[in-house]
C-alpha positions as CSV (number, residue, x, y, z in Angstrom):
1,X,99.3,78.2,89.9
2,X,98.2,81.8,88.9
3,X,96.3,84.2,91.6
4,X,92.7,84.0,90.6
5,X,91.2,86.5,92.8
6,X,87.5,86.7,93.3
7,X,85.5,88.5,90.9
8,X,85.2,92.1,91.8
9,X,82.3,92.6,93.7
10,X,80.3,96.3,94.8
11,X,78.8,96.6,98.2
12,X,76.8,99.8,97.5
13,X,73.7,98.0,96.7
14,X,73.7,95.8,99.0
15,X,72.0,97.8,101.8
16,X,72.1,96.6,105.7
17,X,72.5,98.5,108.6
18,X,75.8,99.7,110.2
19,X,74.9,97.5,113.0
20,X,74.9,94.3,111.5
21,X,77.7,95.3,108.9
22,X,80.1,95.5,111.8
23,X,78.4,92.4,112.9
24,X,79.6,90.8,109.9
25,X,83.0,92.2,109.6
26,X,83.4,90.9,112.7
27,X,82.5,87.1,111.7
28,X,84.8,87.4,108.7
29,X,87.9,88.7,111.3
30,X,87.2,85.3,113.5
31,X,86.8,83.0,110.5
32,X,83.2,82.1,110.5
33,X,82.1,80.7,107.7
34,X,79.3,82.1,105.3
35,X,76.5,79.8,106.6
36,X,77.1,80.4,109.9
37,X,77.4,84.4,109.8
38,X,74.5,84.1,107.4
39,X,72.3,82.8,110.3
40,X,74.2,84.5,113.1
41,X,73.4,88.4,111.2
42,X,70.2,86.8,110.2
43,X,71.2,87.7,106.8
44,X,70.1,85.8,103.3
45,X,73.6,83.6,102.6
46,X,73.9,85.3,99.3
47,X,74.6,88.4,100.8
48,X,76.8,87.1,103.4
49,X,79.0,86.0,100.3
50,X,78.5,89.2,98.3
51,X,80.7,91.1,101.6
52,X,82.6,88.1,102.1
53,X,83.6,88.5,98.7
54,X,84.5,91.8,99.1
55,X,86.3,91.5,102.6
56,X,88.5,89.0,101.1
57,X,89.1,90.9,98.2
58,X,90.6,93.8,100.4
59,X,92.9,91.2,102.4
60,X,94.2,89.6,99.2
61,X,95.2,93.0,97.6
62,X,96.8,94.1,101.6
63,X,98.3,90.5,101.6
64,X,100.4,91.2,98.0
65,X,101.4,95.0,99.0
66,X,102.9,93.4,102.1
67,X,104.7,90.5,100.3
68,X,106.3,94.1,98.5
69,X,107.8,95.4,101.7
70,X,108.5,92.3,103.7
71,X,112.3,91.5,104.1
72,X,113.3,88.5,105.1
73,X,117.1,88.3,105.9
74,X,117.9,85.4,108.6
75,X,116.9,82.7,110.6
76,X,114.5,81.6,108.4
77,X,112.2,77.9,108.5
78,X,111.8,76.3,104.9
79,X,109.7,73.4,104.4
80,X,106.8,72.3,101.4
81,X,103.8,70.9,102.3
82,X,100.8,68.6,99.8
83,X,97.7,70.4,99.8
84,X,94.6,68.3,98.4
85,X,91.7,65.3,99.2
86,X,92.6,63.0,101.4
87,X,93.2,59.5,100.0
88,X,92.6,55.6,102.0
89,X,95.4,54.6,99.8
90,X,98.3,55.5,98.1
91,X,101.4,57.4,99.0
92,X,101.3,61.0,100.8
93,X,103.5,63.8,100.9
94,X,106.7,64.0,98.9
95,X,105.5,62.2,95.7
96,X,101.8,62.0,96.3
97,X,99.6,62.1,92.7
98,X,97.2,65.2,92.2
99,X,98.2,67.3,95.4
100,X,98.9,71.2,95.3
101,X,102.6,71.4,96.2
102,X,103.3,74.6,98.8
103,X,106.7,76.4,99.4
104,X,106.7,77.8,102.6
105,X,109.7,80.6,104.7
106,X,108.5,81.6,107.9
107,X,111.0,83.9,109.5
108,X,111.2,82.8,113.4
109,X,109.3,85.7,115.4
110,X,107.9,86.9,111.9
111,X,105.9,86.5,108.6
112,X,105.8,83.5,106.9
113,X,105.4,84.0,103.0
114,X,103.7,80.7,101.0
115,X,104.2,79.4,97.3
116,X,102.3,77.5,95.2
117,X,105.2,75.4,93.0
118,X,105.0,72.9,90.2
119,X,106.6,70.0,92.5
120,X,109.4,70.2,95.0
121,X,112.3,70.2,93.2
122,X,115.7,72.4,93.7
123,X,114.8,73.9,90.5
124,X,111.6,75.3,91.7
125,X,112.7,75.7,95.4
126,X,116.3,77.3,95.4
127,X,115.5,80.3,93.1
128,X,112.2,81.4,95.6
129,X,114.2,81.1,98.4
130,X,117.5,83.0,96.5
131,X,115.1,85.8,95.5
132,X,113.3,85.9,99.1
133,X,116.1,85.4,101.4
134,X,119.6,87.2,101.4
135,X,122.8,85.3,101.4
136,X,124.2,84.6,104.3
137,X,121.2,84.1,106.5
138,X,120.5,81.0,108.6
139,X,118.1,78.8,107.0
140,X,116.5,76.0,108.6
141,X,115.0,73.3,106.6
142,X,114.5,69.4,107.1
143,X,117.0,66.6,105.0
144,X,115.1,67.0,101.8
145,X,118.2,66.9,99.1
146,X,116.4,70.0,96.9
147,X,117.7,72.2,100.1
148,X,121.4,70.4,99.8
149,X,122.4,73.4,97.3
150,X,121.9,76.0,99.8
151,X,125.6,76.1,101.0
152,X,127.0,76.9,97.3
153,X,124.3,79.8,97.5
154,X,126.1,81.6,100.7
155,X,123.5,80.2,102.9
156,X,124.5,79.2,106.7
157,X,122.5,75.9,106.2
158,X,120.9,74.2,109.5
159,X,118.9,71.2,108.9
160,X,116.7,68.3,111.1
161,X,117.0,64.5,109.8
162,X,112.8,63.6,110.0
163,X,113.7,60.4,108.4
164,X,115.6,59.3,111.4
165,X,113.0,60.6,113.7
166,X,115.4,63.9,114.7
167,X,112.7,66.9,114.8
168,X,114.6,69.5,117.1
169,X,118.3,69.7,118.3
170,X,119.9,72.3,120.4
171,X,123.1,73.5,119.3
172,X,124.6,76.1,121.4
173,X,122.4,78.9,122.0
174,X,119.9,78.0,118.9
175,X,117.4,75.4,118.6
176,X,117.8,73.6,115.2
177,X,114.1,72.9,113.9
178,X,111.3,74.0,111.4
179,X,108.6,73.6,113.9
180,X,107.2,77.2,113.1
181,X,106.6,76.9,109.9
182,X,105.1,73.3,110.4
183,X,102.5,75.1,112.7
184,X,102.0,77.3,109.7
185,X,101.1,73.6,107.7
186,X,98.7,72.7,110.5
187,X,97.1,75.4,111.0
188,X,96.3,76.3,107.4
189,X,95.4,73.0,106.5
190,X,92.7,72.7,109.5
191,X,91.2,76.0,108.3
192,X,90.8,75.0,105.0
193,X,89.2,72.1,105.6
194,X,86.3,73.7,107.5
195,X,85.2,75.0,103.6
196,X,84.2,71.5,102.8
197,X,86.6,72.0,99.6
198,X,87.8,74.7,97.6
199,X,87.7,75.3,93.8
200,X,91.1,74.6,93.0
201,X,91.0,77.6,90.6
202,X,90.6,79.6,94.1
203,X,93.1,77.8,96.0
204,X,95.6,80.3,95.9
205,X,93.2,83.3,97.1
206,X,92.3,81.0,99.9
207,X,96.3,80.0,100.5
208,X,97.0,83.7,100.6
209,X,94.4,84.7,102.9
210,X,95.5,81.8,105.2
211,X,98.9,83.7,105.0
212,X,97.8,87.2,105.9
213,X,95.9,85.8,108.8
214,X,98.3,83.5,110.3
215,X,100.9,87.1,110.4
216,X,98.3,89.0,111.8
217,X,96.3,86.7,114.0
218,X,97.1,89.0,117.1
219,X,95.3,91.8,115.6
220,X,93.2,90.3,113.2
221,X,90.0,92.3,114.1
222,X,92.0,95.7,114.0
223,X,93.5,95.0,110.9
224,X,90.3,93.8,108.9
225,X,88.6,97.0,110.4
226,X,91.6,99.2,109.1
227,X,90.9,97.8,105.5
228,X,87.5,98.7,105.2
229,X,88.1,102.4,106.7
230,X,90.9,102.7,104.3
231,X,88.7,101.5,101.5
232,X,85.7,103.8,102.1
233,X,88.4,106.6,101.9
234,X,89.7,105.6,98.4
235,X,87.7,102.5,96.9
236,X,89.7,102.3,94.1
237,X,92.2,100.0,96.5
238,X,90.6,97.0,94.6
């Protein structure tokens, strides 16, 4: 699925005071959504999604420059996860009809980097992770066969049986598991939900901005604040 940002959106007509502007900055940086900044600023909800517009619109373009620098090069956790309505019946996960598949690397004490993919396939997995991830590092990943090629790749290949209820090992003086990048699952997943659905034509803005929050959620605040200083100094960012 392509990157459909938001439309581009101006803030220069929208006039409110400095006050409640950092007011709703602030909101945005903790995750509140639209309706409840709108009545928290005391601000029309319209305008609350004009500059929410706009504040995701300057983490989206951060979020790609910094996909540009980041190198991952070992001990990294691999795992997909089935982004979509839940359903009473009918099978979930690995195989489940009309879900958003999602690649995810999280490099242990680092970024993790998400993918929307077709389906969950070695053909779609192998030549992200071969393009993301040098040869040689130690990737962790769970039993799914897609990841069974990453030996012949030069990979030092570490993996957890789920299907036989194995979800951490220690081996030596690592711990064999892909726990961090299935907090990554879990916490995305719960802050998504709180939209009450998302356009799926926007699901990948909304997947990418989950990203850049969950690598900077110890100095989220900071870092939202830094992107609108840096905009006001060259606006042309977006």
């Amino acid at each position: 699925m392509p990157l459909t940002q938001p439309k581009s959106v101006s803030i220069k007509r929208q006039r409110i005071s400095k006050l409640k502007f950092s007011f709703l900055l602030k909101c945005f940086a903790i995750d509140l959504t639209a309706i409840q900044s709108a009545k928290l600023v005391n601000l029309n909800r319209n305008t609350v999604n004009r500059y929410y517009t706009f504040f995701r619109s300057l983490l989206v373009s951060q979020a790609l420059k910094e996909r540009q620098m980041e190198a991952i090069e070992n001990g990294v956790e691999v795992d997909e996860s089935y982004f979509g309505p839940r359903r009473p019946k009918g099978k979930r996960g690995r195989g489940a009809r009309g879900k958003i598949v999602v690649l995810g690397l999280l490099k242990r004490h680092g970024k993790v980097y998400a993918q929307i993919i077709p389906d969950a396939s070695k053909e779609e997995i192998l030549p992200i992770i071969r393009s993301t991830v040098k040869s040689g590092a130690d990737i962790y990943t769970d039993g799914w066969g897609s990841y069974d090629a990453l030996a012949v790749y030069g990979y030092n290949h570490k993996k957890v049986n789920h299907s036989k209820n194995e979800f951490a090992r220690q081996e030596t003086d690592e711990s064999i598991h892909i726990n961090g990048v299935e907090s990554f699952w879990s916490w995305t997943k719960r802050r998504l939900a709180k939209f009450n659905g998302i356009p799926k034509i926007l699901f990948a803005v909304y997947l990418l901005e989950s990203e850049w929050r969950f690598n900077h959620r110890d100095d989220i605040l900071v870092s939202v604040r830094r992107l609108t200083r840096n905009w006001r100094r060259n606006p042309s960012v977006i």
